[in-house]
Biopython code that builds the backbone (N, CA, C, O; Angstrom):
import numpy as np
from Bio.PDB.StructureBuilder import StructureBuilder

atoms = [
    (1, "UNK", "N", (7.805, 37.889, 142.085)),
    (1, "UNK", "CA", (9.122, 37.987, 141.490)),
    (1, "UNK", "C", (10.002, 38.878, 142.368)),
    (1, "UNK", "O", (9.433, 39.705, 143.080)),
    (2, "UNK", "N", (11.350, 38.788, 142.388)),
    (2, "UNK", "CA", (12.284, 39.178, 143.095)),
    (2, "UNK", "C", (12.901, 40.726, 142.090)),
    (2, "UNK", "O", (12.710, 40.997, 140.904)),
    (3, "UNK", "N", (13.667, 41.484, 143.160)),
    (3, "UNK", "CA", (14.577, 42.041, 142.302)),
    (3, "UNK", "C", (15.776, 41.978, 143.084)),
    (3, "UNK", "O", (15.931, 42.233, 144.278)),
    (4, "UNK", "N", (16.779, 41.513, 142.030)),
    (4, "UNK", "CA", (18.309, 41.705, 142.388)),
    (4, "UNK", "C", (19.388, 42.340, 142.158)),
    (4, "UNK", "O", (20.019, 42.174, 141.114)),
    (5, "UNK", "N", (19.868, 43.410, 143.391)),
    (5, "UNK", "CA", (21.281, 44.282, 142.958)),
    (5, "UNK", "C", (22.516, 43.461, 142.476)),
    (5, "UNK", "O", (23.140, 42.472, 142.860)),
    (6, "UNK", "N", (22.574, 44.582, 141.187)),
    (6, "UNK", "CA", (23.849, 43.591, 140.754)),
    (6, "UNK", "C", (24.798, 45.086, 140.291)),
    (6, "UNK", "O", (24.402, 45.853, 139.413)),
    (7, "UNK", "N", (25.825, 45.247, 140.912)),
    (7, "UNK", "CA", (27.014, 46.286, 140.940)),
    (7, "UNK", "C", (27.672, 45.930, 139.790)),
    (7, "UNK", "O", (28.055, 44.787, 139.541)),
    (8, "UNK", "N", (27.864, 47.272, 138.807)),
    (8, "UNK", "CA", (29.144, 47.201, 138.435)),
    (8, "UNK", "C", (29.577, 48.302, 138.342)),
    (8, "UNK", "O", (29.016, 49.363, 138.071)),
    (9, "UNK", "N", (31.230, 47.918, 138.711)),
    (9, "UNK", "CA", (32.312, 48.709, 139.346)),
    (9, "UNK", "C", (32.251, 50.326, 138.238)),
    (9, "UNK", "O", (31.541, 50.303, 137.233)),
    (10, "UNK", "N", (32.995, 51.501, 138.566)),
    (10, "UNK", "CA", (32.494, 52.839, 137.975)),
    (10, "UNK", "C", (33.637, 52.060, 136.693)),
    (10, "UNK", "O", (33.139, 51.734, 135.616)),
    (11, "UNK", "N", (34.749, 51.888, 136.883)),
    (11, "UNK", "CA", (35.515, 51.415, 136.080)),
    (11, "UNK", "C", (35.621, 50.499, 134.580)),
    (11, "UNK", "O", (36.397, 50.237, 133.661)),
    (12, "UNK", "N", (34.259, 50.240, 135.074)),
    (12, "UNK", "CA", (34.002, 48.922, 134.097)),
    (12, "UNK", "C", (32.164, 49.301, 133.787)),
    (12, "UNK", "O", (31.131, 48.647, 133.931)),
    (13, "UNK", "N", (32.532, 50.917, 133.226)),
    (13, "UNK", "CA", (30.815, 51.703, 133.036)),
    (13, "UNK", "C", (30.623, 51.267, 131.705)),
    (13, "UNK", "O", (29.419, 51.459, 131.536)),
    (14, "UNK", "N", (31.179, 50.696, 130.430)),
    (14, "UNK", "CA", (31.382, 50.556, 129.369)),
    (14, "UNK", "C", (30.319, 49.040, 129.222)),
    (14, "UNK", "O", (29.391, 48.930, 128.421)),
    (15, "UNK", "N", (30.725, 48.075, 130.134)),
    (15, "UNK", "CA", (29.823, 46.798, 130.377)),
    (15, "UNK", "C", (28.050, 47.108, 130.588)),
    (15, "UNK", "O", (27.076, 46.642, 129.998)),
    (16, "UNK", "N", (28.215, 48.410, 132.043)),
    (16, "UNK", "CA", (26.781, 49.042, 132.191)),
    (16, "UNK", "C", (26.255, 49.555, 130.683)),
    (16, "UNK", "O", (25.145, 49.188, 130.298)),
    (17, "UNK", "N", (26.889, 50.206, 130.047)),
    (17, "UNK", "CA", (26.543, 51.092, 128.773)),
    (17, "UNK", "C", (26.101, 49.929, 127.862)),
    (17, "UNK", "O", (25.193, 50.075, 127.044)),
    (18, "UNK", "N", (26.678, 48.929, 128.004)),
    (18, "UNK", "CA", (26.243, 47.677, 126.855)),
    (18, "UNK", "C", (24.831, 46.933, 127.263)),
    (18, "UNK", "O", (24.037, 46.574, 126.393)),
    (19, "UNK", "N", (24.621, 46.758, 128.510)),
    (19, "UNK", "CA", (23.661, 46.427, 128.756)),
    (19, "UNK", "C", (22.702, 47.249, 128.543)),
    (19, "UNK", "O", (21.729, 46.769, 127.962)),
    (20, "UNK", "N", (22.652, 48.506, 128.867)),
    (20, "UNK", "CA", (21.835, 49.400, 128.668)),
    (20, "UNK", "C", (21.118, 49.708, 127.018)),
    (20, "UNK", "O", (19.993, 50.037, 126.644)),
    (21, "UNK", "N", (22.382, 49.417, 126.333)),
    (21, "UNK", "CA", (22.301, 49.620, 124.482)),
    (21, "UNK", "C", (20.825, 48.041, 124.560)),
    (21, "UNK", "O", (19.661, 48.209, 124.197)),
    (22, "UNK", "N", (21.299, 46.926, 125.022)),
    (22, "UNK", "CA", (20.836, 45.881, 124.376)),
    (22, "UNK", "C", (21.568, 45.165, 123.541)),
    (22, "UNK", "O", (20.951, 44.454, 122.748)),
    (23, "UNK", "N", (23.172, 45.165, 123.499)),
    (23, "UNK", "CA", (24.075, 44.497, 122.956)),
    (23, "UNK", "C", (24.570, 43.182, 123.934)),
    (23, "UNK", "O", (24.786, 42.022, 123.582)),
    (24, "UNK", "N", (24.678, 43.872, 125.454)),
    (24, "UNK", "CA", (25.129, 42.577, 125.938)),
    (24, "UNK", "C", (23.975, 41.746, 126.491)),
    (24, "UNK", "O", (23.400, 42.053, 127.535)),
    (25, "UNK", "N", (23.684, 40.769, 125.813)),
    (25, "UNK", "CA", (22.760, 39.783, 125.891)),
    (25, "UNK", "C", (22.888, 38.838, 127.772)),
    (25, "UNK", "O", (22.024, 38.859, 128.648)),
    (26, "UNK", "N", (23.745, 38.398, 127.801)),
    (26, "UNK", "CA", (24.155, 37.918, 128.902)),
    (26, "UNK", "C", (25.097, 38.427, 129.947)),
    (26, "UNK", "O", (26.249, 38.717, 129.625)),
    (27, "UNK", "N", (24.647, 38.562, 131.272)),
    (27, "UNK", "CA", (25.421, 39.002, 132.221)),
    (27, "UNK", "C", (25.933, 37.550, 133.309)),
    (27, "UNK", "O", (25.027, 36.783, 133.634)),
    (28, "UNK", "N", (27.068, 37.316, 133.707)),
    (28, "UNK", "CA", (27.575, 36.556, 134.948)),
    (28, "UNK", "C", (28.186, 36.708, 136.037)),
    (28, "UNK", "O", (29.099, 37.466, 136.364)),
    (29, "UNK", "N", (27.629, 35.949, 136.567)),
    (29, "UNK", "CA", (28.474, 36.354, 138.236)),
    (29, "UNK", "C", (28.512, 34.832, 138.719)),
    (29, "UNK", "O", (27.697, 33.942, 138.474)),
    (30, "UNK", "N", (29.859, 34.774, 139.586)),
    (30, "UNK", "CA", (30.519, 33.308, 140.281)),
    (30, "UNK", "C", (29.433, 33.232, 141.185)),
    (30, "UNK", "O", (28.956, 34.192, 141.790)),
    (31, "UNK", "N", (28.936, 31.660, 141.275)),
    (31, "UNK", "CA", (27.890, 31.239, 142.318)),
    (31, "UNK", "C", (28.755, 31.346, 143.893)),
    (31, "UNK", "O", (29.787, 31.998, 144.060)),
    (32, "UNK", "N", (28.281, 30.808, 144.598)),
    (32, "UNK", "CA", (28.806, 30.998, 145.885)),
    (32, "UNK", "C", (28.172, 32.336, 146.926)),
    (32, "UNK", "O", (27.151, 32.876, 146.499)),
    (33, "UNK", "N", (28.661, 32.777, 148.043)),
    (33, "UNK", "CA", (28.073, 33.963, 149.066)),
    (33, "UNK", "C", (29.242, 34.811, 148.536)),
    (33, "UNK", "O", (30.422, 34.504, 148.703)),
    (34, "UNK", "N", (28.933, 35.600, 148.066)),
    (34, "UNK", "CA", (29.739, 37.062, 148.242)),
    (34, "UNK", "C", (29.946, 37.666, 149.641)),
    (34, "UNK", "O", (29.494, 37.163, 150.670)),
    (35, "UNK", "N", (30.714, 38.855, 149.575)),
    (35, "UNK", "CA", (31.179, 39.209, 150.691)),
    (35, "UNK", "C", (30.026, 39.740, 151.385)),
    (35, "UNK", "O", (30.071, 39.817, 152.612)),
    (36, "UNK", "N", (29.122, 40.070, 150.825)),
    (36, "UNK", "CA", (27.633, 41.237, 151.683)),
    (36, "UNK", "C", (26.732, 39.884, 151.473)),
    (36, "UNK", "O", (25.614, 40.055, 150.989)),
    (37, "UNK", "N", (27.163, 38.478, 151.822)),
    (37, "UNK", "CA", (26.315, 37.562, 151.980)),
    (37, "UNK", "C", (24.963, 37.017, 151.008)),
    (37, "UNK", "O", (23.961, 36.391, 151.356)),
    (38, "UNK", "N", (25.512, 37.693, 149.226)),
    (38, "UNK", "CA", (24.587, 37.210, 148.386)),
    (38, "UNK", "C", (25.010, 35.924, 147.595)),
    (38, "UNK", "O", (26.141, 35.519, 147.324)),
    (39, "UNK", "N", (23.872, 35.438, 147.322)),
    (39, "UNK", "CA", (24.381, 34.231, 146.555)),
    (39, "UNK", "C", (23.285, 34.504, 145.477)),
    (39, "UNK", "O", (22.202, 34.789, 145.989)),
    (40, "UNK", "N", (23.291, 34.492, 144.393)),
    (40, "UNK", "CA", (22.654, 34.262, 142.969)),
    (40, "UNK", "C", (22.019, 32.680, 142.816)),
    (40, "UNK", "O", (21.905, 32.526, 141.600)),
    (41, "UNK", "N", (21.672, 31.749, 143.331)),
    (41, "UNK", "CA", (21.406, 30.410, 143.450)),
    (41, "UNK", "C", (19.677, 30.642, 143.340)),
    (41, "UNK", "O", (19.011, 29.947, 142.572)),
    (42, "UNK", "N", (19.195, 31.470, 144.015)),
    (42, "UNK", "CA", (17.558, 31.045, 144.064)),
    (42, "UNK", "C", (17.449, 32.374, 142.566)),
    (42, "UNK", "O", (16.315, 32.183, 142.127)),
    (43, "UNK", "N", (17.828, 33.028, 142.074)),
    (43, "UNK", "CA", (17.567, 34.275, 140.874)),
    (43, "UNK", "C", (16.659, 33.177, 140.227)),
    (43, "UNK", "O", (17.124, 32.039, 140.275)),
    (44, "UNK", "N", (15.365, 33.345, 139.594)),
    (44, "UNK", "CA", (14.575, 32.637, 138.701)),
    (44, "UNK", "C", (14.514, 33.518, 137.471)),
    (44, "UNK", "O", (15.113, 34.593, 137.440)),
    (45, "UNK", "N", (13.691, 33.004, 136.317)),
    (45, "UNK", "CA", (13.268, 33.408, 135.357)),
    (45, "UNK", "C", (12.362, 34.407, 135.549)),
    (45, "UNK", "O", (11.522, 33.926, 136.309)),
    (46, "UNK", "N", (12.047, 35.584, 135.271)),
    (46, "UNK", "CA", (10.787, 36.812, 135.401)),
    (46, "UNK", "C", (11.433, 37.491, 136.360)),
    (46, "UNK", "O", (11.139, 38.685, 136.321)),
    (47, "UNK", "N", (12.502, 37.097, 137.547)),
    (47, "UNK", "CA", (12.918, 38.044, 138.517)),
    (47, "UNK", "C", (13.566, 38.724, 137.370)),
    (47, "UNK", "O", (13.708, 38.427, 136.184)),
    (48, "UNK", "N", (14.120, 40.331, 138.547)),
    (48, "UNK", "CA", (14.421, 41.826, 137.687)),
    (48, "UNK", "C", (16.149, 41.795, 138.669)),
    (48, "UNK", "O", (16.461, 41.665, 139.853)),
    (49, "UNK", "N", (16.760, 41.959, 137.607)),
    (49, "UNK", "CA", (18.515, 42.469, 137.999)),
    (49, "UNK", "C", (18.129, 43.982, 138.010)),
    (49, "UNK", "O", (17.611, 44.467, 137.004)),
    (50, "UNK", "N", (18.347, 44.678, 139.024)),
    (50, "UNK", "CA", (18.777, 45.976, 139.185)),
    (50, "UNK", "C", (20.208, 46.476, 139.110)),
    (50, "UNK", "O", (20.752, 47.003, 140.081)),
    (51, "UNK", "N", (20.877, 46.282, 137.803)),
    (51, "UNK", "CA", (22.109, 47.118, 137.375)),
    (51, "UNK", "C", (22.766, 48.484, 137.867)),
    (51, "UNK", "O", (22.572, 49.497, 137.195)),
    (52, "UNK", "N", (23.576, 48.537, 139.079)),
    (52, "UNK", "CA", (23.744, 50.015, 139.850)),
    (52, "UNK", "C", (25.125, 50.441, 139.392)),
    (52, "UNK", "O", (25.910, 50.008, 140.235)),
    (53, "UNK", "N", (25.586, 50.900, 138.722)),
    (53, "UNK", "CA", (26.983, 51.804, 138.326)),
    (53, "UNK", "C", (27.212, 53.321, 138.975)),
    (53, "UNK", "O", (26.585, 54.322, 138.630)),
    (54, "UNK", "N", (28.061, 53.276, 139.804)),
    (54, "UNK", "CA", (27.602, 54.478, 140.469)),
    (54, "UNK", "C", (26.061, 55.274, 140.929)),
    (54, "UNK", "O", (25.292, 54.832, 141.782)),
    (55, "UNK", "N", (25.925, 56.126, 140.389)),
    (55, "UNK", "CA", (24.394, 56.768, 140.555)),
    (55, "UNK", "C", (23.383, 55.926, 139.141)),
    (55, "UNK", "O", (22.156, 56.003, 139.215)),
    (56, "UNK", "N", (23.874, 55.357, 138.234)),
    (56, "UNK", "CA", (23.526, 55.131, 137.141)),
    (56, "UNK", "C", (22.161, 53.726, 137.757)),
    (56, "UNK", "O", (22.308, 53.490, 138.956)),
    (57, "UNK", "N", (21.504, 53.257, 137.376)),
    (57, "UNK", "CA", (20.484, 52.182, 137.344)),
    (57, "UNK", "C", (19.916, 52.040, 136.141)),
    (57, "UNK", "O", (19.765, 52.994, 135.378)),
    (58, "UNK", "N", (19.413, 50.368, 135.764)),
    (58, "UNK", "CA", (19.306, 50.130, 135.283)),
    (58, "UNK", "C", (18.644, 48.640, 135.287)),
    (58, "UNK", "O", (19.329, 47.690, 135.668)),
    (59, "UNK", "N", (17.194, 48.437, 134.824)),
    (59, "UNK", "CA", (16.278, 47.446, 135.203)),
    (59, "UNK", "C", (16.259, 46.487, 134.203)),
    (59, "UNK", "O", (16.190, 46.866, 133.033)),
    (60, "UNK", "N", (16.313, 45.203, 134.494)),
    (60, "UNK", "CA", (16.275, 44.050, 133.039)),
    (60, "UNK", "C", (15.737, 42.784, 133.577)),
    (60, "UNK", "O", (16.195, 42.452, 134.670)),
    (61, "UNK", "N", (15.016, 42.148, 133.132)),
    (61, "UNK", "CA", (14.019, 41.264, 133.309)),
    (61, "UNK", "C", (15.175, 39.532, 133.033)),
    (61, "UNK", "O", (15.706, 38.989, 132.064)),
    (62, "UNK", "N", (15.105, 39.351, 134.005)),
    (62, "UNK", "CA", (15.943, 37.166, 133.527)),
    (62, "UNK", "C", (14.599, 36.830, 132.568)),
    (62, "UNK", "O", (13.375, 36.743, 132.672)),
    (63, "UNK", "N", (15.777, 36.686, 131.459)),
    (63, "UNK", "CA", (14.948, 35.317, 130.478)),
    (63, "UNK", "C", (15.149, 33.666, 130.403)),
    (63, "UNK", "O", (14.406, 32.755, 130.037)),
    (64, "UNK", "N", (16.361, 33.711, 130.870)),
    (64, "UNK", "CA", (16.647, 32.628, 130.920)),
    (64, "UNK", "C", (17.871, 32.953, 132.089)),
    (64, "UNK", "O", (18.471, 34.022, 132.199)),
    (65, "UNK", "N", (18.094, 31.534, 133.057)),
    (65, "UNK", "CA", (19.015, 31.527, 133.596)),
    (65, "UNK", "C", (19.234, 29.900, 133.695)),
    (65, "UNK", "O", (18.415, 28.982, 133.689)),
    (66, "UNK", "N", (21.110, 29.918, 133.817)),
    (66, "UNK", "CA", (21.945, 28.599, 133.557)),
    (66, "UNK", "C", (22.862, 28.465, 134.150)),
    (66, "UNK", "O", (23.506, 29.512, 134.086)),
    (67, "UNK", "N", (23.389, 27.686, 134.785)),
    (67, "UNK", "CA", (24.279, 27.216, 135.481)),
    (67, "UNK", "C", (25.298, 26.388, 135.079)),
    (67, "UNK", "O", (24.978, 25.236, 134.788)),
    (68, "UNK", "N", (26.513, 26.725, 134.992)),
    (68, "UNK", "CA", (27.969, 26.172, 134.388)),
    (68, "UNK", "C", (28.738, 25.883, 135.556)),
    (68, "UNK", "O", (28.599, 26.520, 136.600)),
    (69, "UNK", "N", (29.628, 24.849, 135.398)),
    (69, "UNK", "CA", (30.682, 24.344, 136.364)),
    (69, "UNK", "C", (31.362, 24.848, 135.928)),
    (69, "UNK", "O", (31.555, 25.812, 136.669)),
    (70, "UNK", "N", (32.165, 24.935, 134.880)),
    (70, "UNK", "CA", (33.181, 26.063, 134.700)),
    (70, "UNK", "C", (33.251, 26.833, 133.771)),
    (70, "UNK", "O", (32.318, 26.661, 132.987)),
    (71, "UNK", "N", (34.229, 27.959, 133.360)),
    (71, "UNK", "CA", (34.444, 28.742, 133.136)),
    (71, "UNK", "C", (34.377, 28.474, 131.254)),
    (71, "UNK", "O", (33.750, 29.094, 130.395)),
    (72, "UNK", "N", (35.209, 27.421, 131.160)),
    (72, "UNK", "CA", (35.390, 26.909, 130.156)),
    (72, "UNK", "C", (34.554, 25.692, 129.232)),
    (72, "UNK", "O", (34.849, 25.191, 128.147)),
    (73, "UNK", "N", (33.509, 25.476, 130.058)),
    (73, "UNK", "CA", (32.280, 24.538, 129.869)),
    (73, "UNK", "C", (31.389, 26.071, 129.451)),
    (73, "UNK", "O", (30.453, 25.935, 128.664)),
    (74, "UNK", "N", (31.651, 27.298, 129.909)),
    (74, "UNK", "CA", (30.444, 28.194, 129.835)),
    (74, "UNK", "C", (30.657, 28.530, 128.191)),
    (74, "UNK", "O", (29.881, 28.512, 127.236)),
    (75, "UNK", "N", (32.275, 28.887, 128.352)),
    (75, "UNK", "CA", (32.382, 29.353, 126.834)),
    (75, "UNK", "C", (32.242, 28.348, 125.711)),
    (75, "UNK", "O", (31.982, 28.804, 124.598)),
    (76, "UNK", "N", (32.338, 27.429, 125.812)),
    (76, "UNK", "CA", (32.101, 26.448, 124.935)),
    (76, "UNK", "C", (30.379, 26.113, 124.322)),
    (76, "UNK", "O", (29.951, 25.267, 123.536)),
    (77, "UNK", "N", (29.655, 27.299, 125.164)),
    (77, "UNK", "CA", (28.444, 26.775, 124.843)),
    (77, "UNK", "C", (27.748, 28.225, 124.789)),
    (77, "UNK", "O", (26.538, 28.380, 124.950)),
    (78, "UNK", "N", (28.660, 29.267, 124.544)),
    (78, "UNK", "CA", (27.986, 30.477, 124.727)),
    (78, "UNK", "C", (28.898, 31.358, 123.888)),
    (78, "UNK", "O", (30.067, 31.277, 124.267)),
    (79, "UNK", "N", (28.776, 31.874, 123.240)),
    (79, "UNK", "CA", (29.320, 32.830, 122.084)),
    (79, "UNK", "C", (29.919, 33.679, 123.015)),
    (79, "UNK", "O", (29.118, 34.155, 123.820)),
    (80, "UNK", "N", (31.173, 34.040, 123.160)),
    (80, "UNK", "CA", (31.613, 35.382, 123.634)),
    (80, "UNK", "C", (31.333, 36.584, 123.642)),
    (80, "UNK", "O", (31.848, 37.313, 124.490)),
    (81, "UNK", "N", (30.302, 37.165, 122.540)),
    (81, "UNK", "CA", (29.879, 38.725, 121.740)),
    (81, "UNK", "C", (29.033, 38.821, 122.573)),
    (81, "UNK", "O", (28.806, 39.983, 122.908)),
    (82, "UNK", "N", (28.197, 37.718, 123.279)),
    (82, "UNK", "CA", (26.555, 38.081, 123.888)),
    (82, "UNK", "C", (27.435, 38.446, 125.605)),
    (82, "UNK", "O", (26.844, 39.200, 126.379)),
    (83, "UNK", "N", (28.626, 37.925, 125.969)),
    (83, "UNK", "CA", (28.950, 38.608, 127.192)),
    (83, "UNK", "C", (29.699, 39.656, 127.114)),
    (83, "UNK", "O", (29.825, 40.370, 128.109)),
    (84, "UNK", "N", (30.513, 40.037, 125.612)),
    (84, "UNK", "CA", (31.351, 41.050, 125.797)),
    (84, "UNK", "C", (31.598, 41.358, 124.159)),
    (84, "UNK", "O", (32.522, 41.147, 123.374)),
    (85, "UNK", "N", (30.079, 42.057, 124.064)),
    (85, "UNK", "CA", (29.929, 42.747, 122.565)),
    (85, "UNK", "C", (31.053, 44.274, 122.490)),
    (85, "UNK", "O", (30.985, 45.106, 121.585)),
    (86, "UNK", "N", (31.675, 44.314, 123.239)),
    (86, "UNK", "CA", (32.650, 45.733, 122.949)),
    (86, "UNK", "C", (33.990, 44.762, 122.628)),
    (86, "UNK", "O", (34.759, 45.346, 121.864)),
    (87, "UNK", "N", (34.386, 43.627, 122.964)),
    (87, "UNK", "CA", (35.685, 42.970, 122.834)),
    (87, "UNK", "C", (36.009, 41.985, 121.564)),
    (87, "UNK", "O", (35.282, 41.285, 120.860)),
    (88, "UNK", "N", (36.940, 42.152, 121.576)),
    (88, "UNK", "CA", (37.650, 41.223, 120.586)),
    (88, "UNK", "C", (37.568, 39.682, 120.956)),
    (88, "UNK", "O", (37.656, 39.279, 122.115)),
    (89, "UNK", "N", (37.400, 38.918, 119.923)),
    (89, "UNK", "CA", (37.560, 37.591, 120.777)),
    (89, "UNK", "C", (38.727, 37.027, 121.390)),
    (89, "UNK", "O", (39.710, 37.457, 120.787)),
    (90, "UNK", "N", (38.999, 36.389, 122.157)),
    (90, "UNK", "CA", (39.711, 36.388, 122.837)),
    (90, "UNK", "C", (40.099, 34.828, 123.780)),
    (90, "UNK", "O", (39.135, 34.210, 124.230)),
    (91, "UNK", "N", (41.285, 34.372, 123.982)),
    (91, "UNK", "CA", (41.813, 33.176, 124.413)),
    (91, "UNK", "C", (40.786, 32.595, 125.579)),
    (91, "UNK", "O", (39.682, 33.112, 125.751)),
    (92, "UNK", "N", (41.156, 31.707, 126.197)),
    (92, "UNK", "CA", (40.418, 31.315, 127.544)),
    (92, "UNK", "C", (41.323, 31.524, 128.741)),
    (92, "UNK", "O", (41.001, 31.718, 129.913)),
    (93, "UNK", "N", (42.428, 31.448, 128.237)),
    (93, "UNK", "CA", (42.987, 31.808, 129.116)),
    (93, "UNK", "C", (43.145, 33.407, 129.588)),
    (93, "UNK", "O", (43.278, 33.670, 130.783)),
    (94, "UNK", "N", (43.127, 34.222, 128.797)),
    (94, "UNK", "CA", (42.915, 35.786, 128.950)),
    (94, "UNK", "C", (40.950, 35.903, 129.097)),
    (94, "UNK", "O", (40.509, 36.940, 129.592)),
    (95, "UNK", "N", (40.299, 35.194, 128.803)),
    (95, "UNK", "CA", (38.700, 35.187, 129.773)),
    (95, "UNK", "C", (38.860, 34.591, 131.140)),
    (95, "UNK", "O", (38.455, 35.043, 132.211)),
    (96, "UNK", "N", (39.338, 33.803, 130.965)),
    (96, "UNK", "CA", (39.629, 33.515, 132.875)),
    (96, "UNK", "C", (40.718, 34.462, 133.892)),
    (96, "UNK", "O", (40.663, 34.298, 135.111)),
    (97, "UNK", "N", (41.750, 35.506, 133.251)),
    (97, "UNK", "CA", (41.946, 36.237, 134.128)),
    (97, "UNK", "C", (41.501, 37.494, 134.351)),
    (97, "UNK", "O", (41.736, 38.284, 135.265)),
    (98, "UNK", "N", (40.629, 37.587, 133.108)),
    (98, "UNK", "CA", (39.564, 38.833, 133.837)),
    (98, "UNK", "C", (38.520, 38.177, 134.650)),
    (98, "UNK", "O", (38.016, 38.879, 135.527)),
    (99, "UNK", "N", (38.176, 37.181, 134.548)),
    (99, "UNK", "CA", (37.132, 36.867, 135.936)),
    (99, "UNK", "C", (38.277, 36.729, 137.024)),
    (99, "UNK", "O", (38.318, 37.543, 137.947)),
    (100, "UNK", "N", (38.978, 35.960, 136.949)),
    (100, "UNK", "CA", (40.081, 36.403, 138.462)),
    (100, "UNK", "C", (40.354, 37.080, 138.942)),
    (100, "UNK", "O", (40.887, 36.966, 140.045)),
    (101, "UNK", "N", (40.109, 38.226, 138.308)),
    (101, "UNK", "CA", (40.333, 39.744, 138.691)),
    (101, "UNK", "C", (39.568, 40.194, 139.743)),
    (101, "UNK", "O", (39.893, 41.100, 140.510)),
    (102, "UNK", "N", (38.370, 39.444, 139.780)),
    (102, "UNK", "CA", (37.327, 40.336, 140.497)),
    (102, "UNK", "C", (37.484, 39.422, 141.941)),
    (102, "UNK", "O", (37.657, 38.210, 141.809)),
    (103, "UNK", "N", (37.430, 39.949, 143.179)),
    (103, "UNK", "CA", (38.000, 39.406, 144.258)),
    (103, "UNK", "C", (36.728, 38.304, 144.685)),
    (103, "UNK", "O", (35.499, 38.370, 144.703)),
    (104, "UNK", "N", (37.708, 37.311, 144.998)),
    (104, "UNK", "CA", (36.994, 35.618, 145.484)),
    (104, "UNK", "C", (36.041, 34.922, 144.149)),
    (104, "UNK", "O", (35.093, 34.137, 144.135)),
    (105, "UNK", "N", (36.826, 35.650, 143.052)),
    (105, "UNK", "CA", (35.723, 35.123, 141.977)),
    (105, "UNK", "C", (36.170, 33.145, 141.544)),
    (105, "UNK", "O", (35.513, 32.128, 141.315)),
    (106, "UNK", "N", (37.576, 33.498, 141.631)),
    (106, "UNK", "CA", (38.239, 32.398, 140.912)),
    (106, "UNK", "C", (38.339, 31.193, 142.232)),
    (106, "UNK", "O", (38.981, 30.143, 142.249)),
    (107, "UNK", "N", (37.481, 31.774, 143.251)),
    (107, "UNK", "CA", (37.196, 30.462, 144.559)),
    (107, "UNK", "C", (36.201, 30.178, 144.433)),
    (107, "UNK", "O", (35.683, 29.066, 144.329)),
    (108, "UNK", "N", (35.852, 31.039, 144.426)),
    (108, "UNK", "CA", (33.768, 30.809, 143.973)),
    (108, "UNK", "C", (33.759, 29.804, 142.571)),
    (108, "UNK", "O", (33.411, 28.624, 142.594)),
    (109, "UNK", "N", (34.051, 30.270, 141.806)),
    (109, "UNK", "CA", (33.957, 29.331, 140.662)),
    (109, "UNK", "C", (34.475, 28.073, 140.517)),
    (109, "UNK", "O", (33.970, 27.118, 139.927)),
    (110, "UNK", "N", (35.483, 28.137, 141.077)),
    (110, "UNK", "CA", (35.890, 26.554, 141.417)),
    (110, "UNK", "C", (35.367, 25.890, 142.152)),
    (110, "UNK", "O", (35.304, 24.757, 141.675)),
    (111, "UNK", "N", (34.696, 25.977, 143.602)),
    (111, "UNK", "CA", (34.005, 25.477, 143.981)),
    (111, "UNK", "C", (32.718, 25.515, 143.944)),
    (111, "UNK", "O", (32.141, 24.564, 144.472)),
    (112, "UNK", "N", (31.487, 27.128, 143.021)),
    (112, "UNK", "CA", (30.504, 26.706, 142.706)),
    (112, "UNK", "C", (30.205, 26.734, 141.354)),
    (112, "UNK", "O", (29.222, 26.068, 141.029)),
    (113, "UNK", "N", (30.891, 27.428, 140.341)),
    (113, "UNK", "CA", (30.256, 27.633, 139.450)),
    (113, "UNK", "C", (30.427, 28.536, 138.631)),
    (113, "UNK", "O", (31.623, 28.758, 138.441)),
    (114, "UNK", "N", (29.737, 29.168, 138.051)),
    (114, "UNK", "CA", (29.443, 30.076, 137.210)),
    (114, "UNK", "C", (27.530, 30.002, 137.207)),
    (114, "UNK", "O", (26.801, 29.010, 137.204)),
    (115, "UNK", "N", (27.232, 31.255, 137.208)),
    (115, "UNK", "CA", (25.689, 31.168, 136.487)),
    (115, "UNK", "C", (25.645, 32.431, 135.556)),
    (115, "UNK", "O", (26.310, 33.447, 135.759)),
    (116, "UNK", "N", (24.731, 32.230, 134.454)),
    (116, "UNK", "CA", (24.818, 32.973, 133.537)),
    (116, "UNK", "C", (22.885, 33.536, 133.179)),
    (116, "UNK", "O", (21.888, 32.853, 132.948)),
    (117, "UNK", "N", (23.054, 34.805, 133.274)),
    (117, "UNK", "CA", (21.760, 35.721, 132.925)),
    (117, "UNK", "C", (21.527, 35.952, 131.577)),
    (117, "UNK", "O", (22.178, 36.850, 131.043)),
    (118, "UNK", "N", (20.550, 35.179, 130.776)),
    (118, "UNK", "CA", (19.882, 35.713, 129.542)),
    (118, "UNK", "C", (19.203, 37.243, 129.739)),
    (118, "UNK", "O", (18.149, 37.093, 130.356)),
    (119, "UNK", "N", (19.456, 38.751, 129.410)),
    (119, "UNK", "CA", (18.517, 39.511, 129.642)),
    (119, "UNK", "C", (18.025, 40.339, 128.413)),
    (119, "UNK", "O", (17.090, 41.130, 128.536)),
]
sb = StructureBuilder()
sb.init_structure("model")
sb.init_model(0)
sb.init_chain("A")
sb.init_seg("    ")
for serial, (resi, resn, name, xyz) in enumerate(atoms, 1):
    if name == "N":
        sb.init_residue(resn, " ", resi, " ")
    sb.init_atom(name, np.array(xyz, "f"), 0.0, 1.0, " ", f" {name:<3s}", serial, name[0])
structure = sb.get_structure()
């Protein structure tokens, strides 16, 4: 089994804190190569996400992993609370510009995807 770094920003420590509780059920990231040349495409089931927030870490086992073409195919088949148990529910159109937010996300996803982490 693999383990994979997966960053999140100091800004957005509230997402780390949820994962950490066991509230946020599912984590995602746009398929495609990121800028430090990762791609999430081979992540299997039993591999370990290593969660890094600043100095903070944090280890979680894939239970399941899935692959969505879009953004809006994901939500349609995935409860919003299990990706963002601190938020209100919320439009699709205001869920797609917080993933736009995050740089080359909204290229990546259009041309690969979305994949989504059961943890």
């Amino acid at each position: 089994m693999k383990t994979w770094i997966l960053r999140i920003r100091a800004e957005n420590r509230i997402i780390f804190n949820q994962i950490k509780s066991g509230r946020k059920k599912v984590e995602t990231r746009a398929f495609g190569f990121t800028k430090t040349g990762k791609n999430f495409r081979s992540v299997q089931k039993g591999d370990t996400l290593l969660f890094m927030c600043s100095r903070a870490r944090l280890r979680k086992k894939v239970k399941k992993i899935k692959k969505f073409r879009t953004i809006d195919v994901f939500f349609e088949k995935v409860n919003q609370k299990l990706v963002w148990p601190h938020l209100e529910r919320r439009t699709l159109s205001e869920i797609k510009k917080q993933y736009y937010a995050y740089p080359g996300y909204k290229e990546r996803i259009w041309k690969h995807g979305l994949v989504a982490f059961w943890i």
